[in-house]
C-alpha positions as CSV (number, residue, x, y, z in Angstrom):
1,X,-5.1,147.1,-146.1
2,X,-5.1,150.0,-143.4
3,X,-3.3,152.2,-142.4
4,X,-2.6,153.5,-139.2
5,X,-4.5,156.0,-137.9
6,X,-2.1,158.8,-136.3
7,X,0.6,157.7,-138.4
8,X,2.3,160.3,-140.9
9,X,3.6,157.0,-142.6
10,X,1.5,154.9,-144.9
11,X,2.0,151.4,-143.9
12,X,0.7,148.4,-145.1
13,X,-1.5,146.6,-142.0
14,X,-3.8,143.3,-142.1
15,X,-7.1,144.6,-140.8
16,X,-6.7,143.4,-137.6
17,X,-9.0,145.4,-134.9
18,X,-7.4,148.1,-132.7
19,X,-7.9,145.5,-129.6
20,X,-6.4,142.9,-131.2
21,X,-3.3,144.2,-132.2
22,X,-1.5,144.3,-128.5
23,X,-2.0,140.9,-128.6
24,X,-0.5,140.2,-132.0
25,X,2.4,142.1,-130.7
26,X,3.0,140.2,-128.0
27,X,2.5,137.1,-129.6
28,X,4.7,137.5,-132.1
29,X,7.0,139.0,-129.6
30,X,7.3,135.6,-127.7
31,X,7.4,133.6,-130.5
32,X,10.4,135.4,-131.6
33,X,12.2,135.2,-128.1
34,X,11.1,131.5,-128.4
35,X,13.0,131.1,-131.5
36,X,16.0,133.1,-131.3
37,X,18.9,134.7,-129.1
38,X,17.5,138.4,-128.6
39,X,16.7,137.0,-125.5
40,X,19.8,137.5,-123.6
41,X,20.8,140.5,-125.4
42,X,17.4,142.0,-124.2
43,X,17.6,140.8,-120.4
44,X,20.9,142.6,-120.2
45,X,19.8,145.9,-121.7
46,X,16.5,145.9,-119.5
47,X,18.9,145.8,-116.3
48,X,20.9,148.7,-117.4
49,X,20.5,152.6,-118.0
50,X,19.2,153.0,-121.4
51,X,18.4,156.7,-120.5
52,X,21.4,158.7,-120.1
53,X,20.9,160.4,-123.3
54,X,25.0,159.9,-124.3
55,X,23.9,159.2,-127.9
56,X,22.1,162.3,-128.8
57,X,25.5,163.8,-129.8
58,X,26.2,160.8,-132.2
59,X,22.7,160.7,-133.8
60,X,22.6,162.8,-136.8
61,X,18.6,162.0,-137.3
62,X,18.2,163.6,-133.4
63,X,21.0,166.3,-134.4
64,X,18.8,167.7,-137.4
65,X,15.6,167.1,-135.3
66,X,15.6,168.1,-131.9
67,X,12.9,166.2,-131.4
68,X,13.0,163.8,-128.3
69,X,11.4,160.9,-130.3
70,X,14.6,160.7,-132.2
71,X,16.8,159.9,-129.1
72,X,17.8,156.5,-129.8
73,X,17.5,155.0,-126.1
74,X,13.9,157.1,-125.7
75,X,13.5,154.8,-129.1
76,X,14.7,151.5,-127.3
77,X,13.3,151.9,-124.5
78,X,9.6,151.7,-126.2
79,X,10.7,148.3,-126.5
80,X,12.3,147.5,-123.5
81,X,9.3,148.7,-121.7
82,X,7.5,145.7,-123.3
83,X,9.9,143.7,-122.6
84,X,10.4,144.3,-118.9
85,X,6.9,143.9,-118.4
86,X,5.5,140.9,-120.4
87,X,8.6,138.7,-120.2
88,X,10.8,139.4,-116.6
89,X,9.6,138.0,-113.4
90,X,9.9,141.3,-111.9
91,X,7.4,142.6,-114.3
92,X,4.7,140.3,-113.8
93,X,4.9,140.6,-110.6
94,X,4.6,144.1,-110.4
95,X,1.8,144.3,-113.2
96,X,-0.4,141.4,-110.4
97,X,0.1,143.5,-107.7
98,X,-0.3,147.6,-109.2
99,X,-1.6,149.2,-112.1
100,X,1.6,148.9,-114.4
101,X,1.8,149.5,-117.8
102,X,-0.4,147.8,-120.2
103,X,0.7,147.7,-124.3
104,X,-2.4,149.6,-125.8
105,X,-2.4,150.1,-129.8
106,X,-2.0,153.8,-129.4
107,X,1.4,152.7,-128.4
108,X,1.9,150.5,-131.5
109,X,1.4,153.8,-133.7
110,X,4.3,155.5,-131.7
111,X,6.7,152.5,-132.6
112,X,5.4,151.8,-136.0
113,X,6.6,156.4,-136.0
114,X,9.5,156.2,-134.0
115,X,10.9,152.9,-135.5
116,X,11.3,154.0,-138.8
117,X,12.8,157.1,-138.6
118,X,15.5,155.4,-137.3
119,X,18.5,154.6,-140.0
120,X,20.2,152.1,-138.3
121,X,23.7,153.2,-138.6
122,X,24.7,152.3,-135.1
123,X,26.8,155.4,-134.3
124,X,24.9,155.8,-131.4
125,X,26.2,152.1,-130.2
126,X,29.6,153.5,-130.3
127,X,28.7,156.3,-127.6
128,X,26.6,154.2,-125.3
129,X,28.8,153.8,-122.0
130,X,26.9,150.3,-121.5
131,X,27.2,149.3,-124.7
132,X,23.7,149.2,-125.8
133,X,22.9,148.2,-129.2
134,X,19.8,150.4,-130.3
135,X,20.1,149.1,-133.9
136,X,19.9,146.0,-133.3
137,X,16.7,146.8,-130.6
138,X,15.0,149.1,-133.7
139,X,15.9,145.8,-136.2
140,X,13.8,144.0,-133.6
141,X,11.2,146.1,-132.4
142,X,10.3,146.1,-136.6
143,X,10.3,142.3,-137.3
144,X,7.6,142.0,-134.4
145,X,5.5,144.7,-135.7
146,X,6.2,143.0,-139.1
147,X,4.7,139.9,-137.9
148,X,2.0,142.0,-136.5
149,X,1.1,143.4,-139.8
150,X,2.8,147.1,-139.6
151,X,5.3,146.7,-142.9
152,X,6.7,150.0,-145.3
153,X,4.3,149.0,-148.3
154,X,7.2,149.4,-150.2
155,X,9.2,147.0,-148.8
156,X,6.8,144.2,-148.4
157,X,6.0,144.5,-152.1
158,X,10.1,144.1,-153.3
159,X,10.5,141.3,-150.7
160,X,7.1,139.4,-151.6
161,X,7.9,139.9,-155.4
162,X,12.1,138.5,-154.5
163,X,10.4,135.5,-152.5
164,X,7.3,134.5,-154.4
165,X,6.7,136.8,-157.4
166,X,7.6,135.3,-161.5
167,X,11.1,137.4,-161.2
168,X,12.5,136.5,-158.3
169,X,14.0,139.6,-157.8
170,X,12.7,143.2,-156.1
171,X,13.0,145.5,-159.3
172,X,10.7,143.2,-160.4
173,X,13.6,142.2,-163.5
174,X,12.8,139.2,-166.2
175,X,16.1,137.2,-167.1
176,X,15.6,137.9,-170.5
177,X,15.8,141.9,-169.7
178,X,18.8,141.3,-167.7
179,X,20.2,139.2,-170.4
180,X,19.6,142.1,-173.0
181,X,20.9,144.4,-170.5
182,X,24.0,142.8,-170.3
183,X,24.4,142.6,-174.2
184,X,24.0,146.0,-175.1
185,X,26.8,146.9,-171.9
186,X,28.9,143.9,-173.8
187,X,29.1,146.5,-176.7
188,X,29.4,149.7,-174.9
189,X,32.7,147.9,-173.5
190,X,33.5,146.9,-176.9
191,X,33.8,150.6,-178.0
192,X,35.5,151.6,-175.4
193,X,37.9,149.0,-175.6
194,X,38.1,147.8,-179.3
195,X,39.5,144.0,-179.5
196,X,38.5,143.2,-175.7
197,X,35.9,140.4,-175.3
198,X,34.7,142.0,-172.0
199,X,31.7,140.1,-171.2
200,X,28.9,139.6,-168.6
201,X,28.8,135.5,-168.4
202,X,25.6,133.7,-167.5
203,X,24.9,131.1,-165.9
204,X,28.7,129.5,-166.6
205,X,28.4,126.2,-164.3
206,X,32.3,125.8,-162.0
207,X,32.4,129.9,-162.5
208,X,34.5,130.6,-158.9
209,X,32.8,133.7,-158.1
210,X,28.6,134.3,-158.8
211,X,28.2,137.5,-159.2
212,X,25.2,139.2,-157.0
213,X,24.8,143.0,-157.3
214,X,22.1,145.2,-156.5
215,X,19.5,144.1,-159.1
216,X,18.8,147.8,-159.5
217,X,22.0,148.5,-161.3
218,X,20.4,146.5,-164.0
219,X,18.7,149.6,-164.9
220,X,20.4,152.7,-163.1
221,X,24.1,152.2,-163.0
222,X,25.8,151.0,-166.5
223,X,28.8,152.2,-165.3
224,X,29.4,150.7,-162.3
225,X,28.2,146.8,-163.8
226,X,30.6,148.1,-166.7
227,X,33.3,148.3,-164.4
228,X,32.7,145.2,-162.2
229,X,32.6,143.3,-166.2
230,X,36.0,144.9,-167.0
231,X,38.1,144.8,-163.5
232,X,36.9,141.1,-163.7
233,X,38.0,140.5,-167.0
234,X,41.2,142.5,-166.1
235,X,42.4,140.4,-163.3
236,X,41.3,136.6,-165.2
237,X,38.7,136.8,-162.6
238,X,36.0,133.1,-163.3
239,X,32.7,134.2,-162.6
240,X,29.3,134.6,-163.4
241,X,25.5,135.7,-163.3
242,X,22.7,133.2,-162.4
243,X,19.8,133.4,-164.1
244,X,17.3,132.2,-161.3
245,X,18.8,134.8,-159.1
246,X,20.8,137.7,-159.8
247,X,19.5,139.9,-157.2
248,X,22.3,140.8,-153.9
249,X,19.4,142.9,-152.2
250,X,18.1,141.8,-149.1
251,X,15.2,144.0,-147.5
252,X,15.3,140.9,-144.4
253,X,18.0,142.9,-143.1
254,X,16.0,146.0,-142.5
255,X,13.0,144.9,-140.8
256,X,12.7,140.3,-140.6
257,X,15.3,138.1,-139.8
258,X,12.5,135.5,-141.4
259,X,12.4,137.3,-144.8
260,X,16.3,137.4,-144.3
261,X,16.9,133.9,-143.8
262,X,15.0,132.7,-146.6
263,X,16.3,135.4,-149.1
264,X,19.8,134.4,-148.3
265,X,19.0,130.5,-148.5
266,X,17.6,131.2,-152.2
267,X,20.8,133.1,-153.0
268,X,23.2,130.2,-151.4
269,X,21.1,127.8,-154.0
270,X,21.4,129.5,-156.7
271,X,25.4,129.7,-155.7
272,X,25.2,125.8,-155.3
273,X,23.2,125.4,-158.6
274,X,26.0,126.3,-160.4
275,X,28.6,125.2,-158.6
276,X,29.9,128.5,-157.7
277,X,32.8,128.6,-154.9
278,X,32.4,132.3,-154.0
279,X,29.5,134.7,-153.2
280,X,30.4,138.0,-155.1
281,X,28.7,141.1,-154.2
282,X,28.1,144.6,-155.9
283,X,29.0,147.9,-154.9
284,X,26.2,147.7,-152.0
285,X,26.7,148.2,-148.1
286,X,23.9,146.4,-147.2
287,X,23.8,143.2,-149.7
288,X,27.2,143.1,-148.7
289,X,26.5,143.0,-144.9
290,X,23.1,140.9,-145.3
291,X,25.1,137.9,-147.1
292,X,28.2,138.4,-144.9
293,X,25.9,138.1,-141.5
294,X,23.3,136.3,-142.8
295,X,25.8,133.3,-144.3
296,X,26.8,133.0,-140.9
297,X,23.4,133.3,-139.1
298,X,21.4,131.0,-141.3
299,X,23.3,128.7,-143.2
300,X,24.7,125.3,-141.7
301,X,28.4,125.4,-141.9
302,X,28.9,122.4,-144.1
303,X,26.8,124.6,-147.1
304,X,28.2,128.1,-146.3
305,X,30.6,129.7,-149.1
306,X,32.8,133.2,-148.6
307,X,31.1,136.1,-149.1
308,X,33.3,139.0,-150.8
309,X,32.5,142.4,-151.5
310,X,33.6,143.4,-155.7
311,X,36.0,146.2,-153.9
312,X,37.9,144.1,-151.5
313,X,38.3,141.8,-154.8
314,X,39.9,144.8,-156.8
315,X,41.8,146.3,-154.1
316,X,43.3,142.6,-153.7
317,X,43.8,143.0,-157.9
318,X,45.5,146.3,-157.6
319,X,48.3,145.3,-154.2
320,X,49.1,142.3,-156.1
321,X,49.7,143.8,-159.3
322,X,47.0,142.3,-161.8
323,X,44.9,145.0,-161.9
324,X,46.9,148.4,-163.2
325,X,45.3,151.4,-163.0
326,X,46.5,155.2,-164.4
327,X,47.6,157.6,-161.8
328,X,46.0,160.9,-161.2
329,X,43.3,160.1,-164.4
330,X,40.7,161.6,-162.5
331,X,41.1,165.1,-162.1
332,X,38.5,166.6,-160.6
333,X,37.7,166.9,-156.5
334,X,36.5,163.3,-155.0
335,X,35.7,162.6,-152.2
336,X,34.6,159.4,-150.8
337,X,30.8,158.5,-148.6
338,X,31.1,155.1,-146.3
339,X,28.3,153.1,-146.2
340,X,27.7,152.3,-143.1
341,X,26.8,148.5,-143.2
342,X,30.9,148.1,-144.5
343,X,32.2,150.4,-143.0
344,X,30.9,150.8,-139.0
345,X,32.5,147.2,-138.7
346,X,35.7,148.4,-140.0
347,X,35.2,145.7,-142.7
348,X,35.5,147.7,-145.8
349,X,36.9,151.7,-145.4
350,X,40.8,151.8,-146.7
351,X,40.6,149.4,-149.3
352,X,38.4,151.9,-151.8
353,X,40.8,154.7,-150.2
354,X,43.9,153.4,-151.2
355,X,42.4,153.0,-155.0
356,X,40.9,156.2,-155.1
357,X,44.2,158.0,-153.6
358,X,46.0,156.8,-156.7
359,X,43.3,157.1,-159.5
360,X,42.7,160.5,-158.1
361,X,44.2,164.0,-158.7
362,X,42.5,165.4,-155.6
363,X,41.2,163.4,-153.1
364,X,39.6,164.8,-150.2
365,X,37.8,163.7,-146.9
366,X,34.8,164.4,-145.1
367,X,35.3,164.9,-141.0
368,X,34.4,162.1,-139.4
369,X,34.9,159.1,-141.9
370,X,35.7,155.4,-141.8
371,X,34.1,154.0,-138.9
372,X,32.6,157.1,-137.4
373,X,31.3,158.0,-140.7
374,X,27.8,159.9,-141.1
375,X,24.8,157.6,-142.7
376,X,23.5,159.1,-145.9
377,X,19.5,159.2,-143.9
378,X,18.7,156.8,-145.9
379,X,19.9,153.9,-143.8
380,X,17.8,151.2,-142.4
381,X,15.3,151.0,-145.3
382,X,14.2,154.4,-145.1
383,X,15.0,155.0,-148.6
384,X,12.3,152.6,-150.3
385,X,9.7,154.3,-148.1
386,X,8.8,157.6,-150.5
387,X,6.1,158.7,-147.7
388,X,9.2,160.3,-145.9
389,X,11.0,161.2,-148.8
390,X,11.0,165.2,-146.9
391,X,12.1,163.5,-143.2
392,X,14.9,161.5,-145.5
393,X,16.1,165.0,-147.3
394,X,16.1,167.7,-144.4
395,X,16.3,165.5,-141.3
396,X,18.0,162.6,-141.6
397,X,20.1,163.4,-144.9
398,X,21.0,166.8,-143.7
399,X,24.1,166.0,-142.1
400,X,25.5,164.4,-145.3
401,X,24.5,167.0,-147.2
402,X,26.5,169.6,-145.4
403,X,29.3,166.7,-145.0
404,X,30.0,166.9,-148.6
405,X,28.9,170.5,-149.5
406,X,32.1,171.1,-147.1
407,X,34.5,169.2,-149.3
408,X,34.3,171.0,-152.6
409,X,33.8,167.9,-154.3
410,X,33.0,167.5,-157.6
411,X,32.5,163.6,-157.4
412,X,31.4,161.6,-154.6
413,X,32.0,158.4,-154.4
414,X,29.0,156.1,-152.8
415,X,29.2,152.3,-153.4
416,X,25.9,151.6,-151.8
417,X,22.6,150.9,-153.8
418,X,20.5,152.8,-151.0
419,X,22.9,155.0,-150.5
420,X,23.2,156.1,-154.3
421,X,19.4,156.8,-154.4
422,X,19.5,158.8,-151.1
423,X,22.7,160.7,-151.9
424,X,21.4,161.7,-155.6
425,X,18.2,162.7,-154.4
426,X,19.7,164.5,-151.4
427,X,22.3,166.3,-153.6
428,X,19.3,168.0,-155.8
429,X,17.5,169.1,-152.6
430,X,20.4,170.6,-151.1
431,X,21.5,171.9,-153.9
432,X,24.8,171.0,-154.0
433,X,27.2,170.9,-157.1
434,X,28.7,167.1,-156.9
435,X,27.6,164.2,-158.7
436,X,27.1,160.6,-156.7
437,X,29.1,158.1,-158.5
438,X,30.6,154.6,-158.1
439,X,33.9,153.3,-157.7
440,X,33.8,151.2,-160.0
441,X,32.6,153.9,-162.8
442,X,35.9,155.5,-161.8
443,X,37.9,152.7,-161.9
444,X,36.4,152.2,-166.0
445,X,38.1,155.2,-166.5
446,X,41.4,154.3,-165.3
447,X,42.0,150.9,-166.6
448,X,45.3,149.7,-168.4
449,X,44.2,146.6,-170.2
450,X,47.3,146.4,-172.7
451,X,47.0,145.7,-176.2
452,X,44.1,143.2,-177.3
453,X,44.6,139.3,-177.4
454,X,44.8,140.0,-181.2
455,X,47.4,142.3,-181.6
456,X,49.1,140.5,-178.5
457,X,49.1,137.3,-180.8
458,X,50.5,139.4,-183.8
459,X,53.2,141.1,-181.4
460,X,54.5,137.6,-180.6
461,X,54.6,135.8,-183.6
462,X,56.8,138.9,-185.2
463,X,59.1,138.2,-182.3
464,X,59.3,135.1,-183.2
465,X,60.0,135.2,-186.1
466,X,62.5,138.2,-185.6
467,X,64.6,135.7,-183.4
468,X,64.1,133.0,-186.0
469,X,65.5,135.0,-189.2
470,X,69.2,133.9,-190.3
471,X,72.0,136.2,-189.6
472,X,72.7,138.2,-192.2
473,X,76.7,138.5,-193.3
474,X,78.5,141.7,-192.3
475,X,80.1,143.7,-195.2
476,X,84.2,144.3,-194.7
């Protein structure tokens, strides 16, 4: 392993020699256009202005920075420029004919920078008058230097041990632990709610929803599984956990549509291994967004299964009816962070809303939200990579930061794995009174579960046999 030399990042390189790296590059770089449809994408963005500068005001990495590195087309266009040169007509010719632009490593160490300090939240595709996609250019621009060796050690190490390791998962969990895990919440619900089975099913086979969270809730967020366990219990809900895979993350999504295809195809088997109808996912924005995409990218139709997120499934719950919650139960401030891979699309943003507006005493919102929502700076990855944990906090976090300073909250809601770890850890640097929480662990505190099966039973049969008792005779 190396790292690269004028990088502040440490990445995780095969020792390839400085010369041979711009060949790498470009080698993988062709394969890839081989092999799938950024082609197009990319010969339409080359022929267009990718320098007007229009996203600066939507960036909130360039906003904090100033820096001109952070300007998402500056970004893209590091790219492009390859591009334009080693695969158009146009620049071949030119390169046979003057001295134009040859890819040098030098320049690999300013994308392997400039790439990753990037979140991905596509705000800035939303201000770009030609409609350029620079997420989807920085998602690119990191799967070839991927294939080239450059890979966030950090990263590499969750997907290897998710693809190849004993676990098959990128905490790195044993069944067993999960198993015991799941136990011990079994009789934390039990407490809570005396004479409800609330349980955490494994590996039920004809189960119509398996159940894929982020694997790290296993060991950070008891709440939030807690809640999933009892909304699904709440509403009759048939599902399960597998056992060969319980893991929703998908690091393909940040930086390898190859490690994403074949993360998603292990999760589809285990889905078809037990004979599962639905793919349930956790309170995570981009596990959600990875199976949603992916199922559609790199699955063949004839094995490809709905995808649904666990808070579409209880907002469904509580507009039918089957899932009652108390009004008003929490009473201090909320307010509510949209992850961006849910909520840019305008897939998931009112559904959690309309929850929280009733469980609530006093909801708030930040300015913007929804679709034009800030990213927490940790978007895109960035919050596995601890080398920038500073750029994450005061550059590319500080927006938030101030976002929800400016509400008064007490609670913020932030159904995102990644986006719990930034936001916590962003909340301590700033300073700021608020605790990051999930919906879910909200939602445990508002449940109406009525009285136990037992006492449900009991209630019954003394009706019954109230209706069943003789008449008695009236006195005169």
């Amino acid at each position: 392993m190396a790292s690269s030399a004028t990088s502040p990042y440490s990445y995780y390189t095969e020792p390839f020699s400085q010369a041979e790296r711009p060949r790498r590059f470009l080698e993988a770089f062709a394969a890839i256009l081989a092999h799938s449809n950024y082609g197009p994408a990319l010969d339409t963005f080359v022929r267009v202005s990718a320098k007007c500068a229009r996203c600066t005001a939507s960036c909130p990495v360039y906003e904090a920075s100033q820096d001109p590195q952070d300007i998402p087309c500056h970004r893209s266009e590091l790219l492009l420029k390859v591009y334009r040169r080693y695969f158009t007509l146009g620049g071949q010719l030119k390169a046979r004919l003057y001295d134009y632009y040859t890819l040098t490593d030098r320049q690999l160490d300013e994308m392997a920078e400039s790439f990753w300090r990037c979140t991905a939240c596509k705000r800035c595709k939303a201000s770009c008058p030609m409609g350029i996609d620079h997420a989807m250019v920085t998602h690119l621009a990191r799967w070839i230097l991927a294939e080239s060796g450059v890979i966030p050690k950090a990263l590499l190490v969750s997907v290897r041990e998710q693809l190849e390791g004993k676990t098959r998962n990128t905490s790195a969990i044993p069944a067993i632990a999960m198993k015991d895990s799941c136990e011990f919440l079994e009789e934390e619900l039990e407490e809570a709610f005396p004479g409800h089975p609330i349980k955490f099913p494994v590996d039920v086979e004809g189960a119509e929803y398996v159940f894929f969270p982020a694997v790290s809730d296993y060991l950070m967020e008891a709440d939030t599984l807690m809640g999933n366990a009892a909304v699904l219990h709440t509403i009759g809900a048939s599902w399960t956990i597998g056992s060969h895979n319980f893991d929703g993350i998908d690091y393909g999504l940040f930086y390898s549509d190859r490690m994403w295809e074949q993360i998603i195809q292990a999760q589809v088997a285990e889905l078809k291994r037990l004979g599962g109808k639905v793919m349930l996912i956790g309170e995570c924005g981009h596990a959600s967004r990875a199976a949603k995409e992916g199922m559609q990218s790199f699955i063949p139709p004839e094995d490809r299964v709905p995808v649904v997120n666990c808070m579409e499934l209880a907002h469904q719950a509580f507009v039918s009816g089957k899932l009652k919650l108390k009004p008003n139960v929490i009473e201090e401030r909320t307010t509510y962070h949209d992850p961006c891979n849910i909520a840019r699309s305008g897939w998931i943003v009112e559904q959690p809303r309309e929850i929280l507006r009733h469980i609530c005493k006093d909801f708030v919102e930040m300015t913007p939200r929804g679709r034009d929502n800030y990213c927490c700076g940790g978007g895109g990855g960035t919050v596995s990579i601890d080398e920038i944990k500073d750029f994450r906090m005061f550059i590319g976090g500080k927006t938030k930061a101030a976002q929800i300073r400016a509400t008064g909250a007490k609670y913020v809601v932030t159904p995102c794995a990644n986006c719990k770890k930034q936001v916590g850890e962003l909340l301590e640097a700033h300073e700021v009174d608020c605790e990051r929480i999930g919906l879910h662990d909200l939602m445990l505190k508002a449940l109406i579960l009525g009285d136990p099966p037992a006492a449900e039973a009991k209630n019954a049969a003394e009706a019954t046999s109230s209706t069943n008792e003789p008449a008695q005779p009236q006195e005169d």
